[in-house]
N, C-alpha and C positions, 0 to 999 in steps of 0.2 A: 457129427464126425465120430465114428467109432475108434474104440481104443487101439485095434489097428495099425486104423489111418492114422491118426494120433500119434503111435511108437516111430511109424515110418517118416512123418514130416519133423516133428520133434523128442527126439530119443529119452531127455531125460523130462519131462511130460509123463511118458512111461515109468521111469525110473519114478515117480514123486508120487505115481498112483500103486505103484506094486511094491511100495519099500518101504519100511519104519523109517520113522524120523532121525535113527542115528545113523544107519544105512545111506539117509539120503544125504547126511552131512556128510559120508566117505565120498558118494556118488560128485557131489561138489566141488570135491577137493580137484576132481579129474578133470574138471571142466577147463579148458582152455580157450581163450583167445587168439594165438599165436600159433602157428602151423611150421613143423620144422621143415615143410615141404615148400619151394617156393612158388609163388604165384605167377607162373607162369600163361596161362590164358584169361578169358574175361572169367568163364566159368568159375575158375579157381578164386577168381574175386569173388564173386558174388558170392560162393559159399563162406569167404571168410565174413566177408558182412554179415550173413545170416547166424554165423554161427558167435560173433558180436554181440549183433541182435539179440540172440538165444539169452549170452550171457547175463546181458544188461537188466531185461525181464527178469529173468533170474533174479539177480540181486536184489534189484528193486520191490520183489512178490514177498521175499521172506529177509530183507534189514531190519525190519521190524522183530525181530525173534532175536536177533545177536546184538551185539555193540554196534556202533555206527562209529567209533573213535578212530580216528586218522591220522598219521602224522603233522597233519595241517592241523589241526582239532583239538590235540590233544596239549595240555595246559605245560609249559616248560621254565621252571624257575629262572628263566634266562628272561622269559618275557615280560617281565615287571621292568623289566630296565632295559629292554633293547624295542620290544612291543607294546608299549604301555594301553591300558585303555584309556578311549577318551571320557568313560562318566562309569565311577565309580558306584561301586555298591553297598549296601552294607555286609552282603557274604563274603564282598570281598577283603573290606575293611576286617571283619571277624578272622579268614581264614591267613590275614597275614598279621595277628595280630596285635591287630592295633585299640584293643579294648584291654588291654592290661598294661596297668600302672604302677604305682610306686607302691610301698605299704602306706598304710592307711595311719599310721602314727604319722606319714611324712605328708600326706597332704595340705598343701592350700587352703590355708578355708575359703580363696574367691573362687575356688575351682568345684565348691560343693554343686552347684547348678548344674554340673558336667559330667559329675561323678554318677553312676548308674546306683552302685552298692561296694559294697567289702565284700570279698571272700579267700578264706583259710587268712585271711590280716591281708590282702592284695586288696587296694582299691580297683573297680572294674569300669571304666570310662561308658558314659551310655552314646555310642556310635547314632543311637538316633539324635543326637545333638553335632554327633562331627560330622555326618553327612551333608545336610545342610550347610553345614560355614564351611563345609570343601568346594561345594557348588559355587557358595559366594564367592570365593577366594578365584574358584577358575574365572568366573564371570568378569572379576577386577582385572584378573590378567588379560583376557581377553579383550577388554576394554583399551588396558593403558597399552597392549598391542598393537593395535587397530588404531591407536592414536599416531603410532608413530614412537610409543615410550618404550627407553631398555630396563629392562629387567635383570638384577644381580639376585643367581642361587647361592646363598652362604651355609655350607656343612664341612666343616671344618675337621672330623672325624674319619680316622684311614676309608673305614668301611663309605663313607657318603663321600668322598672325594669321585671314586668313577659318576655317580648319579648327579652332581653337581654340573659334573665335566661333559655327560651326554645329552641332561635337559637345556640346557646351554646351547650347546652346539645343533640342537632339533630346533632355538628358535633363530634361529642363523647370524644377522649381526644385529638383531637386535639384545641380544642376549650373553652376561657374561657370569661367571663362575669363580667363586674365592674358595679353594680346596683346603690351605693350609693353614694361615693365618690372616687375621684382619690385622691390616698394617694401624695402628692408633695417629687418628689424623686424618685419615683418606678422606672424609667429609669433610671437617672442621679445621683441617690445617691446610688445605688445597692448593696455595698457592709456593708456601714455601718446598712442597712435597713434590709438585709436578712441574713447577714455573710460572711467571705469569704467560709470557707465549700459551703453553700450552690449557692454562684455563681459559684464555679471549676466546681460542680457536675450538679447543675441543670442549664436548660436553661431558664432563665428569660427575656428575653429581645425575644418581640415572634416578628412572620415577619409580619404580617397583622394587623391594628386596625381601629376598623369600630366604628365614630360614630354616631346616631343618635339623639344628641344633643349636638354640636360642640362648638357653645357658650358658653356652661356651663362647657368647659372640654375644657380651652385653656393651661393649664398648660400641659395635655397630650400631647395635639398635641403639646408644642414645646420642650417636654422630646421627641417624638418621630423624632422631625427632627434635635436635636440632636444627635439621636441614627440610625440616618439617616434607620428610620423604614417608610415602606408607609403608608397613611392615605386615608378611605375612608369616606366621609364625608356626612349628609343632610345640604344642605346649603339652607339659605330661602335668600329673596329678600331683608333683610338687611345686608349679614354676604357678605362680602370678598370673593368669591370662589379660591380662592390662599391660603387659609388659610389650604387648605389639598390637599394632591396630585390627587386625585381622586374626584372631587365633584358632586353630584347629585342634581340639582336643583328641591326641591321640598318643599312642605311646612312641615318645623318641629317641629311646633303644633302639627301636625294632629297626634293621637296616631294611625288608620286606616292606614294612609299612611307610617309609621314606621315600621306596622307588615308585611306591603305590601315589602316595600325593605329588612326587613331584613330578611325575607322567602325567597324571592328570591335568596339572598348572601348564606343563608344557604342551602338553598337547589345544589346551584351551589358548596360551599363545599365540602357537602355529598358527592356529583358523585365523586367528585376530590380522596376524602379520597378510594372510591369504586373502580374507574378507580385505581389507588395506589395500591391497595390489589389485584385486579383481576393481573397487573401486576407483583406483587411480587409471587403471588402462580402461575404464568404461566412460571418465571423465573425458580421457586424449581423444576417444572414438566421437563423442559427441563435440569437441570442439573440434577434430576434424572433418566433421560432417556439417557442422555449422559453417566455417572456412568456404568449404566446398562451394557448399549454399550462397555465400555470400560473393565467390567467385564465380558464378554462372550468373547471377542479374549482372 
């Protein structure tokens, strides 16, 4: 097909062989999909299809050369807490983060294991160590989900109140959220606290508690290791990581790196509660297909 034929079937073909490359980004700009003429016969279709068509090839021949970044795509500080991911990284861990700790006079010495280095006097946490126990930690949630177990997030901090209050509500009722303060008792004094009515009947004492501010919620954590309840913890580079069964070395300042793990936890949740349901309605199908079975001999 000569260049011609070429210009007359498809215009900017021409336009891409006879133009500089900045020329051809103006030539692009003109390109439309949309006709302010309306479609009134088939013809009139079919050219807007083609000239669709044209567009699409287009885009597709040279996205390679520009950004591909999209409103869908492109990363919005909102989505750590509204979109979480389900499996964590360690860039991601890094870029909210979560490897900067306390000064290094204030360190732990059980937290040395955890510790990557010091720098300018800042201990710097080695994320190839909290990767892993963030994995664990989703895997338990996931687990005591899928059992049937609630889960209490405990961040007690203005900033970690909305993320307590959203990963909560993502794991629907099996999941609940202490914003403000831990009432002293709620484990351990249970019956004078809620009734006895309400302890026969209701389940108070849940099987999971995640917190994201450990230091400020030590009365929780040793109501739950009396009620011999697991604990998953943020533990920074001053706190004891023995101090909860589970601990995640990372920094528990950071409000970024908070919505990081506990979107993770929650989202590992959800499947659990999902994997749960899809299991229970695959049970009912086979017991009523057994039924069935059983009603036809």
């Amino acid at each position: 097909m000569s260049l011609q034929t070429t210009a007359a079937v498809r215009p900017w073909l021409a336009v891409a062989a006879s133009s500089s490359r900045h020329s051809f980004k103006r030539s692009v700009r003109c390109v439309q999909t949309a006709s302010t003429a309306p479609l009134e016969t088939p013809r009139d279709w079919a050219n807007f299809q083609l000239r669709r068509a044209d567009t699409g090839t287009l885009i597709d021949t040279f996205s390679r050369y520009g950004s591909s970044q999209n409103a869908s795509n492109t990363y919005k500080p909102s989505n750590a807490l509204h979109k979480p991911a389900a499996h964590a990284t360690t860039s991601a861990l890094l870029a909210s983060g979560a490897h900067f700790g306390h000064a290094s006079t204030r360190m732990n010495p059980n937290f040395v294991p955890y510790a990557y280095g010091t720098r300018a006097g800042v201990t710097i946490i080695d994320l190839d160590q909290t990767l892993p126990m963030l994995r664990r930690a989703a895997n338990l949630v996931r687990a005591i989900t899928h059992a049937g177990g609630q889960v209490i997030f405990i961040g007690t901090r203005p900033d970690l109140r909305p993320i307590v209050e959203k990963v909560a509500e993502r794991l629907g009722p099996q999941g609940f959220h202490v914003g403000d303060r831990w009432l002293p008792g709620t484990l351990t004094n249970k019956v004078p606290l809620f009734g006895l009515d309400v302890v026969k009947t209701t389940k108070v004492v849940p099987d999971l508690v995640v917190l994201l501010n450990p230091l400020s919620n030590m009365n929780a954590i040793r109501e739950c290791a009396i009620e011999h309840v697991p604990t998953i913890g943020i533990v920074d580079s001053n706190v004891d990581p023995r101090i909860v069964m589970y601990p995640i070395p990372a920094n528990d300042e950071s409000t970024r790196t908070a919505e990081l793990i506990a979107g993770v936890l929650s989202i590992a949740g959800r499947e659990g509660a999902a994997l749960a349901a899809a299991d229970k309605q695959k049970k009912a199908e086979r017991q009523e297909r057994g039924y069935h079975k059983r009603k036809s001999y």
